[in-house]
C-alpha positions in Angstrom: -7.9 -2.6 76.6 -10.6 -4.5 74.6 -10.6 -6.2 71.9 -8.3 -7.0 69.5 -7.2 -8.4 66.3 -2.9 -8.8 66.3 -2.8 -11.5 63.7 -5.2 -10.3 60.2 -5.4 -13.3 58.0 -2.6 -13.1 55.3 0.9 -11.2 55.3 1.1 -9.0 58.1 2.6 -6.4 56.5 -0.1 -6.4 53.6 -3.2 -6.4 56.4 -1.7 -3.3 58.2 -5.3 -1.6 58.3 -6.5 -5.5 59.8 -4.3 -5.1 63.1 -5.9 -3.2 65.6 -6.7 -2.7 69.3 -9.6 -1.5 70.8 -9.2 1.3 73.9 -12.6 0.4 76.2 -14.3 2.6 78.5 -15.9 0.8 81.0 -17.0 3.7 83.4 -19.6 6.2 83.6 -17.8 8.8 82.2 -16.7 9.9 78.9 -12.5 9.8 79.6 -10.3 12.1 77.4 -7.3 10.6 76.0 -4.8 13.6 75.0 -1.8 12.7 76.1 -2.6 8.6 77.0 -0.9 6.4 75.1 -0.4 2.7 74.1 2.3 0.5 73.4 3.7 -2.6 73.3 6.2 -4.3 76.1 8.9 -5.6 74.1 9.3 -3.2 71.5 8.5 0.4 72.6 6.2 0.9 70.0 3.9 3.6 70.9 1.4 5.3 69.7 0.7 8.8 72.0 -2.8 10.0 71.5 -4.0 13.4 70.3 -6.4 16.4 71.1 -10.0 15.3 71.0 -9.9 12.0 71.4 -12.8 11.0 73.3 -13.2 7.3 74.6 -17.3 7.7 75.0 -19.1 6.3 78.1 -19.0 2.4 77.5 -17.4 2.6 74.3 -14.1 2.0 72.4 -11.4 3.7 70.5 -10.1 1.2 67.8 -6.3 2.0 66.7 -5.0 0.4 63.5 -1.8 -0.3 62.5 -1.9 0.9 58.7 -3.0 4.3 57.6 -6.4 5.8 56.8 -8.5 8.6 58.0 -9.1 9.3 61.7 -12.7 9.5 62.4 -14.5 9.3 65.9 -13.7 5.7 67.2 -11.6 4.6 64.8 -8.0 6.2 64.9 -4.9 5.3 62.3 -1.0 4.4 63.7 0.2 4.7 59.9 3.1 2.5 60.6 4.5 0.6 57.8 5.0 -2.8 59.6 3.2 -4.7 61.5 3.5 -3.7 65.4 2.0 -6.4 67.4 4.0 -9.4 67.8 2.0 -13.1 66.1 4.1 -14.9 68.9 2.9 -13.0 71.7 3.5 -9.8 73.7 2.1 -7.3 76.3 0.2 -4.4 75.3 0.0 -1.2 77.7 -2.0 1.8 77.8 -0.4 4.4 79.7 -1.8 7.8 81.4 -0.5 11.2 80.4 1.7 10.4 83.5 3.2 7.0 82.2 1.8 5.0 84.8 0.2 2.0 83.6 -3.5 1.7 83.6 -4.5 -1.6 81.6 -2.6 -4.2 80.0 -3.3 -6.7 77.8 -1.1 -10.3 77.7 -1.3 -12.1 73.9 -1.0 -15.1 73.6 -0.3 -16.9 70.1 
């Protein structure tokens, strides 16, 4: 997990497109994420990710909250309110397996 940006500057639920997490590959090897998934501890939020989803050698994936048009590294939850916690949380990406690969704590 890379980046991130769990608190956009005004309402939460009017910056839904603002909230995002960034899924980085760090390894030599493009790593295809059909089936991954990523979520939050407290909440169970998750957001499972489709067929051709590529997380390029050394790059990112960036999921946002809102809704908007998938494209190559930047992929859309289209929830309709906010998912990661201001006050802090625990964000976990999870092989096709469910077995925990990263995690990210947040602190406020």
């Amino acid at each position: 997990i890379g980046d991130h940006q769990v608190d956009p500057d005004g309402p939460d639920r009017d910056a839904l497109v603002d909230e995002w997490v960034e899924v980085r590959n760090v390894g030599d090897v493009a790593v295809e994420l059909e089936g991954w998934s990523l979520r939050d501890e407290t909440t169970g939020h998750r957001y499972r990710f489709g067929p051709r989803t590529l997380a390029p050698v050394e790059g990112v994936v960036r999921l946002r909250t809102g809704c908007g048009e998938d494209h190559d590294r930047s992929l859309f939850w289209c929830e309709r309110f906010p998912v990661w916690s201001n006050g802090g949380e625990t964000i976990l990406l999870l092989d096709p397996t469910g077995s925990i690969v990263d995690y990210r704590i947040l602190t406020p």
